[in-house]
N, C-alpha and C positions, 0 to 999 in steps of 0.2 A: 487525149487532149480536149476532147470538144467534150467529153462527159464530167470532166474536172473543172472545166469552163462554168460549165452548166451551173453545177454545183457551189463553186465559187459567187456565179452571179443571185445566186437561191439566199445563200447565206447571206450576202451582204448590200440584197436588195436592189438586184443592179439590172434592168433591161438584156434581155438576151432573146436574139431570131435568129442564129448563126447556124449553121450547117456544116456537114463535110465539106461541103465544094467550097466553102469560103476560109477553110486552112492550108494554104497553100505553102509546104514546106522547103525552102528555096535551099540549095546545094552551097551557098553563102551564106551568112549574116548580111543582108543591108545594110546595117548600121558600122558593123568592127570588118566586113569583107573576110571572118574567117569561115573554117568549112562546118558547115552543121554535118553532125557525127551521133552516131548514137547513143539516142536520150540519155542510158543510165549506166553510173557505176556503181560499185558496191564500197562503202567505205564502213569499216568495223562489223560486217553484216548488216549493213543497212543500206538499201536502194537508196540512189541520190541524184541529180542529175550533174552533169560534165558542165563547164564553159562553156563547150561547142553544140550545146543539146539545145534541139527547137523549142522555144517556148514561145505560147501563144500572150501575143500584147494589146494590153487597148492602146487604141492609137491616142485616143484622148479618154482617160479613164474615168472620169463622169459620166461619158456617152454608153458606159457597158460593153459587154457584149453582143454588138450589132452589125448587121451588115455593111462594108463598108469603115468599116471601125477597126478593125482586128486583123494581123498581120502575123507571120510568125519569126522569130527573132531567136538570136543565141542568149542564152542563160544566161551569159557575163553581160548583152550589151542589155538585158531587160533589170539586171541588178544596178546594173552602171543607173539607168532612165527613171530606177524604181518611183519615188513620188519629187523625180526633178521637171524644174521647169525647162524648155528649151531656153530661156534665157539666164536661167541659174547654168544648165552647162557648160554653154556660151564664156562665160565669167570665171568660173572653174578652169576650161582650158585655156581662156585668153593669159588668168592670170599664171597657171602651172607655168604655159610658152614663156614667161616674162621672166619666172625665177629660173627656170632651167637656161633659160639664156643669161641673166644675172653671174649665174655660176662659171659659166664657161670661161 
């Protein structure tokens, strides 16, 4: 994780001072509350990672890879966060709530 990190932040120019000690891989997701599970399945012979696999997030991904910045998170909710804003989310779920209750 922290060497894919690295690499990532190399390629696309991005600040990086982060270390082991600052990937802390929680037995939750923070975000969706489900269980981080191991990283990788195999699909067609190919390594991939699961929903529930830790993946390492910028918390504000302008700021890079920096201390204080990075957090680690399930695959589905960094997919879910990918380039959204909190307040596009916000709007997304407000408006989902409003149709799925529409329907009911």
């Amino acid at each position: 994780m922290l060497g894919s990190a690295k690499e990532r932040a190399k390629k696309n120019g991005l600040p990086f001072n982060i270390d082991l000690s600052d990937i802390i891989i929680p037995v939750v997701c923070p975000l969706l509350g489900i269980p981080i599970i191991e990283p990788v399945r195999v699909i067609g012979g190919k390594r991939g990672p699961r929903e529930s696999s830790p993946t390492l997030d910028r918390i504000r991904s302008e700021l890079g890879y920096v201390k204080g910045n990075v957090w680690v998170i399930s695959h589905r909710a960094n997919v879910i966060k990918h380039d959204a804003t909190a307040d596009a989310l916000e709007r997304v779920a407000l408006h989902l709530r409003q149709k799925i209750y529409d329907l009911a």
